[in-house]
MARSE-482930 format. One line per field, with one value per residue (C-alpha): residue number from 1; residue in one letter; x, y, z. Coordinates in steps of 0.001 Angstrom, whole numbers, always signed. Layout:
seq: NUM:...;
type: a:...;
east: X:...;
north: Y:...;
up: Z:...;
This chain:
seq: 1:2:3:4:5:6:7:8:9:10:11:12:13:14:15:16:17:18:19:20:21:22:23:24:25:26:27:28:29:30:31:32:33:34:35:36:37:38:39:40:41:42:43:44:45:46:47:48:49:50:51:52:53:54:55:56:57:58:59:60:61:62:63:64:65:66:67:68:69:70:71:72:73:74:75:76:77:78:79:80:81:82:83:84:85:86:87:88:89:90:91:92:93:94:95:96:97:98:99:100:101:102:103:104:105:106:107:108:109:110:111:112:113:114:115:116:117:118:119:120:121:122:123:124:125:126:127:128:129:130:131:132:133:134:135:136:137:138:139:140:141:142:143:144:145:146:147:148:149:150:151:152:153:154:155:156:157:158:159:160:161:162:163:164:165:166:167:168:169:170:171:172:173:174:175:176:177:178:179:180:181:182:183:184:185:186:187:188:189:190:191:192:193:194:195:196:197:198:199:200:201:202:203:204:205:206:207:208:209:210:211:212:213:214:215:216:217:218:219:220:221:222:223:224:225:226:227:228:229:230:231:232:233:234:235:236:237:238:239:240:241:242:243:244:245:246:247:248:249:250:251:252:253:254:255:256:257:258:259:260:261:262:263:264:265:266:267:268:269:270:271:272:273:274:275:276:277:278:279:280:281:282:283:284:285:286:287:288:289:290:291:292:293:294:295:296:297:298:299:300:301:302:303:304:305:306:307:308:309:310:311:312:313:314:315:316:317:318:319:320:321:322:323:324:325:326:327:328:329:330:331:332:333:334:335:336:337:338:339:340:341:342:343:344;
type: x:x:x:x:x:x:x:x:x:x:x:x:x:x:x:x:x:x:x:x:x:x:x:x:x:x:x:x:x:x:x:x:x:x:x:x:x:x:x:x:x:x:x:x:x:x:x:x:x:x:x:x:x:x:x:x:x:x:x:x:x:x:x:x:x:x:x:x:x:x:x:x:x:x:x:x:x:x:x:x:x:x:x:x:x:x:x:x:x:x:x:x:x:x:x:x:x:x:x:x:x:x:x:x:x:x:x:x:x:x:x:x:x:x:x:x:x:x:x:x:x:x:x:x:x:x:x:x:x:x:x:x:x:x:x:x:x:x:x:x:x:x:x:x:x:x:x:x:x:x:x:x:x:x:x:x:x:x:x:x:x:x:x:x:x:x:x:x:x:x:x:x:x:x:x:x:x:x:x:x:x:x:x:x:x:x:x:x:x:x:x:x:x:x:x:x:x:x:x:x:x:x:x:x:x:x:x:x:x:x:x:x:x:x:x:x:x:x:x:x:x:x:x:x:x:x:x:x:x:x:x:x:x:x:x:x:x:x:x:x:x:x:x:x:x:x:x:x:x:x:x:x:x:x:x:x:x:x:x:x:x:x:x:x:x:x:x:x:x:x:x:x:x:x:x:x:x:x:x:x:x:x:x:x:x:x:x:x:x:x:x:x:x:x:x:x:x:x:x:x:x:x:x:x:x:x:x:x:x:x:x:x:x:x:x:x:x:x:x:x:x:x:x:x:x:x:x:x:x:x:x:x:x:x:x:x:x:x:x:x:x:x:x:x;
east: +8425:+6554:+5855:+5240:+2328:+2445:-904:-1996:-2781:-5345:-3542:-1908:-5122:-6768:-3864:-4086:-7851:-7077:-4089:-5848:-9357:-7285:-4835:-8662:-9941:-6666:-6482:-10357:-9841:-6370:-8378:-11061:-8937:-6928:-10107:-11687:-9331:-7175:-7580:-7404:-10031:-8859:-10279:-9247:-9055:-10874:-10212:-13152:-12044:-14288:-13376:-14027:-13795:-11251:-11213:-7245:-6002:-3241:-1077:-2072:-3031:-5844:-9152:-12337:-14162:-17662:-19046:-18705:-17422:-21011:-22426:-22677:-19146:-17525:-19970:-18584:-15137:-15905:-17294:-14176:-11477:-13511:-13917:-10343:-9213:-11734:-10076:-6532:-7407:-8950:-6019:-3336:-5461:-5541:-1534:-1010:-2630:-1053:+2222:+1092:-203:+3102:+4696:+2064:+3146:+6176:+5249:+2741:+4815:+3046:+6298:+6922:+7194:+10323:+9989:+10903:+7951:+5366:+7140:+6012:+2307:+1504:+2599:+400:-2693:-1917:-2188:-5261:-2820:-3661:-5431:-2955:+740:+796:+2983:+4148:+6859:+7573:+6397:+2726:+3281:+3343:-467:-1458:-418:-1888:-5324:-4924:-3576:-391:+3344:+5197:+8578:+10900:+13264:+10417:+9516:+11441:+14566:+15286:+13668:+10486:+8723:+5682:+3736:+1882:-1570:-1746:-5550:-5915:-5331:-3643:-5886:-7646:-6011:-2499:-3262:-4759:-2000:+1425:+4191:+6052:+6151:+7296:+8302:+12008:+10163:+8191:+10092:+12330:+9499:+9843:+13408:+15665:+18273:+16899:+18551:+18531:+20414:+23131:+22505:+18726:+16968:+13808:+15576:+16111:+18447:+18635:+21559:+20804:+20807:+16686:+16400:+12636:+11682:+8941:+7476:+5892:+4519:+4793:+1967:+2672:+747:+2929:+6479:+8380:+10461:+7343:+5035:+4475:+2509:+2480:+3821:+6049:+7138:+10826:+10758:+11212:+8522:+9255:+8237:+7865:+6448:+3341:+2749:-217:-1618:-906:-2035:-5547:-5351:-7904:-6682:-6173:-5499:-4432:-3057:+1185:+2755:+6397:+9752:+9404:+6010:+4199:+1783:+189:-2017:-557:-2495:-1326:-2886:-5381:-3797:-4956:-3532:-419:-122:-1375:+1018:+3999:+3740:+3889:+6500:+8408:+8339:+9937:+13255:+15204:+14201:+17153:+17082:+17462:+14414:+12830:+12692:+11471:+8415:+7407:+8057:+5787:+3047:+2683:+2766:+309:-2065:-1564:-2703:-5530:-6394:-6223:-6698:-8844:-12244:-13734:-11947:-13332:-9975:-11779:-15004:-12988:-10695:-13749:-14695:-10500:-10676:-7124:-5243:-4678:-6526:-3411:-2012:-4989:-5340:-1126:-1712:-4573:-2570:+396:-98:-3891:-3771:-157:+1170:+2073;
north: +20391:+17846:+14115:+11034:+8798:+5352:+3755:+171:-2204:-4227:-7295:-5402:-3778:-7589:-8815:-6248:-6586:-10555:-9788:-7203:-9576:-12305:-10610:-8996:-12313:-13650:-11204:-11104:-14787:-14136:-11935:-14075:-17016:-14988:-14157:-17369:-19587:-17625:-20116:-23909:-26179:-29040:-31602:-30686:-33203:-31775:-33003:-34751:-37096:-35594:-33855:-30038:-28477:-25651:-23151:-21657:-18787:-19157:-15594:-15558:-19063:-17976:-20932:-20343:-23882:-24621:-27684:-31095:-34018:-34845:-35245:-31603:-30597:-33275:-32145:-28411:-29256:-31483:-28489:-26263:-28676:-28912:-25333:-24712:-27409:-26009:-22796:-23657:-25448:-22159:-20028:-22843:-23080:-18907:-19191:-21154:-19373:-16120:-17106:-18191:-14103:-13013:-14809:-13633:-10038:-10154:-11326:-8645:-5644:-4592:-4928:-1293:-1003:-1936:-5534:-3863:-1662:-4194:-6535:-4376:-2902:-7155:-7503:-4510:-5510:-8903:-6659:-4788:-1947:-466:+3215:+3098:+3198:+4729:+5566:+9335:+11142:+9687:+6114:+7355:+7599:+3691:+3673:+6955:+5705:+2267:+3303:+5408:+2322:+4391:+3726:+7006:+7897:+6595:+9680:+10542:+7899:+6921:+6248:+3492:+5398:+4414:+7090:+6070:+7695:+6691:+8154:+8581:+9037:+5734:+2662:-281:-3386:-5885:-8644:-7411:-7178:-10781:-12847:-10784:-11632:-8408:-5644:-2523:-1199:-2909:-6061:-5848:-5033:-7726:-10206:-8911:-8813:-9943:-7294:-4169:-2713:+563:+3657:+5191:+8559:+8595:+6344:+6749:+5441:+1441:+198:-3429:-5315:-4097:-439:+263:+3014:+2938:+6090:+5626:+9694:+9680:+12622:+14681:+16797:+20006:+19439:+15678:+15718:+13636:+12140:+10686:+9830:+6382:+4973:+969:-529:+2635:+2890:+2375:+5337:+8828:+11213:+14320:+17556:+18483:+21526:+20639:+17071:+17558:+18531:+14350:+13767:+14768:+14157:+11709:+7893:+6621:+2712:+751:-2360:-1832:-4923:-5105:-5487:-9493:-9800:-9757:-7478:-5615:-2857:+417:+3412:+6991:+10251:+11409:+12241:+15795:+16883:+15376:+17886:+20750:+19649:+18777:+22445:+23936:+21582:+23103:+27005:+26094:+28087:+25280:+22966:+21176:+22795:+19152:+18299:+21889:+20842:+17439:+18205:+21181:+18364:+15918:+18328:+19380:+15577:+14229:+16943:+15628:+12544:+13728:+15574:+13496:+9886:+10499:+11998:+10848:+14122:+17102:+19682:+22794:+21183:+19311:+21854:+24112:+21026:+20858:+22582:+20621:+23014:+26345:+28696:+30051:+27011:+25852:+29313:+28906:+25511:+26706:+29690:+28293:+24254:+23909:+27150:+26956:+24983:+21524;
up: -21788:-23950:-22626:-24416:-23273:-25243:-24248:-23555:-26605:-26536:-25553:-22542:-21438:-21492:-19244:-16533:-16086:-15588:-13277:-11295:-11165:-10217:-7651:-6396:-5558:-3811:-1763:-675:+127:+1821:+4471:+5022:+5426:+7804:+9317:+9737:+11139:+13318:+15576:+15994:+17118:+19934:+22129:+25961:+28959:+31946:+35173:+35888:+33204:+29958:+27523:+26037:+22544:+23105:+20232:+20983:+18870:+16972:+18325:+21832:+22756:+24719:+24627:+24506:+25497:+23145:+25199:+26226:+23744:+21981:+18688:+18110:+19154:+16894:+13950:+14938:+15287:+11992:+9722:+10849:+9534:+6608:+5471:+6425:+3765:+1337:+1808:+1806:-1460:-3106:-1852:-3074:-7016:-6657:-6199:-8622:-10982:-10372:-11042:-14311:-14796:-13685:-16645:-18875:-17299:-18209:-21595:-22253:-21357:-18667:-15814:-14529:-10734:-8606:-7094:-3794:-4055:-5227:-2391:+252:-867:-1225:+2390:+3324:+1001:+3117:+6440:+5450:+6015:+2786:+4211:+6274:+4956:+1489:-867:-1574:-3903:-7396:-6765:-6916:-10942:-11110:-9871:-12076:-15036:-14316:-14443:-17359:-19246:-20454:-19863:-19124:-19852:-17933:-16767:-14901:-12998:-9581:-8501:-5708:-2618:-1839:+562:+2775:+5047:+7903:+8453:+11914:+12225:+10783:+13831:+13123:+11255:+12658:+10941:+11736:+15066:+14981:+12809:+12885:+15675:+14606:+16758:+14861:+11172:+10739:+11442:+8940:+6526:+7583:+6720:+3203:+2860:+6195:+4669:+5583:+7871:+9727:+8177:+10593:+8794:+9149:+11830:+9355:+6316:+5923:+3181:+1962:+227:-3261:-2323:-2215:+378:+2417:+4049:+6381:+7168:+10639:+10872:+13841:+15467:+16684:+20267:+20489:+22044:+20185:+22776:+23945:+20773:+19299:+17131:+17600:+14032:+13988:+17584:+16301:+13583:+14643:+14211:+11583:+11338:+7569:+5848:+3812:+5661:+6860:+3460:+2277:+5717:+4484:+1010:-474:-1481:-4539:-5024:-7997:-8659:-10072:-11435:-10602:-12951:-11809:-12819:-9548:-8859:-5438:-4888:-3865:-1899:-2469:-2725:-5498:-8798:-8485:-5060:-5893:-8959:-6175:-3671:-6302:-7634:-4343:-3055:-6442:-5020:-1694:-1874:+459:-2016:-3755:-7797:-8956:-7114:-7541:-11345:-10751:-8539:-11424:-14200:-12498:-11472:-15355:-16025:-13636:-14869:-18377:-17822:-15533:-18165:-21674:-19701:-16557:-17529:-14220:-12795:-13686:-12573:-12355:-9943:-7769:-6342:-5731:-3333:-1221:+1634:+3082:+1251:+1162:-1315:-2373:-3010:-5700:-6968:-7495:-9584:-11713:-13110:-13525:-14247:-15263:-17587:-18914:-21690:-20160;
C-alpha cells in the first residue's frame, strides 16, 4: 500500500513555528506564574495588638509569617503585588495573542487534531503532567506528522478514542500538587469538559456528550494486587493487565506541539516514532487481535516508517534499534525484515 504525504508550504510551515513559539512562551510563563504566586501575601493582627505579614497559600491555607509590620515587610509585601500584576499582564497580552494564531490556524490549513484531544494535552502542559500521561494508539500520528511538516491521509489517522497511558514510574507534578483541588482522573477531565462521564461497560473508558471516548491505560504490575493498587490522579481507574504494556511503559518520549480542528493548539507526549512502528508491527501478529485492527496497526507501522524515513533524518533506523534494549530482539529483528526492508 502506497501513502500520500502532502507537505507544508511555506506559509504553513511559517505559521506553526509562530504558533508553537508563541504557545512555548505561554506556557513557560503559565508555570512560573503558577509557581510564583501560589500564595497570597496578608497583613495579620497578633494579639498583642501588631501586626504580621502572613504569606497563606492559596490550596491549603496554611501561613507562613515573614516579620513584624515595618518598612521592609510593606516594601516585601509591596514587590509581590507588583510582580504578580506584571505577570498577570504578560499572561493576559500572551492570551490575547494566541487567539489571534488560532484564527490564523485555521486560515493557514494547519487544523488537524480533535479539539477533545488538544483540550486535554493543554490542561496537562498546564499541569506539568506532560512525562506523565501520554498519548498512545492512532492519536500519536497528529504529533509525527507535525514535526515532519506533512499532512497525512486522513483514513489513517484516528477515530474518536483517545488512549492515554499513565507512566507509573513517573510521580505526580509539583504544580498539580500545588494549584489543583481535583482529586482523581474523572475530575479532571471534568475540568475540561463537565460531560464526561464514566462508561458502564468499561470503568476505564469516559465518554462525553458528543460521543469522544477517553481511555485512560493504568497499567498493572505483575507483583501489585489490583484490588489494592492506586496511583493518586488515577486512584478511580482500574488497573489493566495488557500484553506488550510494558514495552510503551519504557519507550522513549516524543513531544510536539498538534493544533486542533478549532484552531487551538497544545503539546502532546507519546512514544518515539520508531518504537511505535516496532510495537505497531508486533501489536499486528497478535492472533486475538481484531482483523480490522490487525490491518490497521500493519498499515500504520509501514506508514510511520515512511515518514521516519523520507522526513526525519535525525533518526538513523538501523543505529537506533542496535541501542533498544526495552524490547525484545525478536521483536526488532521482526520489524527490520518485514517493515524496514519491505516495500512500504
Amino acid at each position: 500500500m502506497s501513502f500520500l504525504f502532502l507537505e507544508y508550504n511555506d506559509a504553513q510551515i511559517k505559521q506553526r513555528a509562530n504558533t508553537k513559539m508563541l504557545y512555548t512562551t505561554y506556557v513557560d510563563a503559565l508555570n512560573n506564574y503558577n509557581l510564583s504566586f501560589r500564595y497570597k501575601m496578608l497583613w495579620q493582627m497578633h494579639k498583642d495588638s501588631y501586626e504580621l505579614l502572613a504569606k497563606q497559600h492559596l490550596k491549603s491555607a496554611k501561613r507562613e509569617y515573614l516579620g513584624r509590620r515595618s518598612e521592609e515587610t510593606e516594601l516585601i509585601r509591596e514587590n509581590f503585588e507588583k510582580s504578580k500584576a506584571k505577570m498577570k499582564e504578560r499572561l493576559s497580552t500572551l492570551k490575547q495573542k494566541i487567539k489571534k494564531e488560532e484564527k490564523l490556524n485555521k486560515i493557514e490549513g494547519i487544523t488537524r487534531g480533535p479539539k477533545e484531544l488538544v483540550a486535554i494535552f493543554a490542561k496537562i502542559n498546564e499541569l506539568g503532567l506532560d512525562d506523565k500521561v501520554i498519548a498512545i494508539g492512532t492519536n500519536s500520528l497528529y504529533a509525527y506528522e507535525a514535526r515532519c511538516g506533512i499532512v497525512i491521509e486522513q483514513e489513517h489517522l484516528a477515530t474518536r478514542d483517545i488512549d492515554l497511558l499513565n507512566r507509573k514510574e513517573k510521580g505526580i507534578s509539583f504544580i498539580f500538587n500545588e494549584i489543583m483541588t481535583t482529586k482523581n482522573a474523572l475530575e479532571l477531565l471534568n475540568s475540561i469538559d463537565s460531560s464526561f462521564e464514566r462508561s458502564d461497560e468499561a470503568p476505564y473508558r469516559f465518554i462525553n456528550n458528543e460521543g469522544v471516548w477517553i481511555e485512560l491505560i493504568n497499567p498493572m504490575s505483575a507483583s501489585v494486587k489490583q484490588e489494592s493498587f492506586k496511583d493518586n490522579l488515577f486512584e478511580d481507574v482500574i488497573p489493566l493487565a495488557m500484553k506488550g504494556m510494558q514495552w510503551l511503559q519504557n519507550s522513549r518520549l516524543f513531544k510536539e506541539l498538534i493544533v486542533g480542528d478549532n484552531g487551538k493548539c497544545a503539546f502532546m507526549t507519546t512514544i518515539h516514532p520508531l518504537e511505535f512502528a516496532i510495537y505497531k508491527n508486533w501489536l499486528s501478529t497478535q492472533e486475538d487481535r481484531d482483523y480490522i485492527k490487525h490491518t490497521r496497526d500493519l498499515q500504520q507501522s509501514k506508514l510511520v516508517t515512511k515518514m521516519i524515513k523520507e522526513h526525519m533524518p535525525n533518526i538513523k533506523i538501523e543505529e537506533e534499534v542496535k541501542n533498544i534494549k526495552h524490547f525484545k530482539k525478536e521483536l526488532i529483528d521482526s520489524y527490520m525484515e518485514d517493515i524496514y526492508k519491505g516495500d512500504n
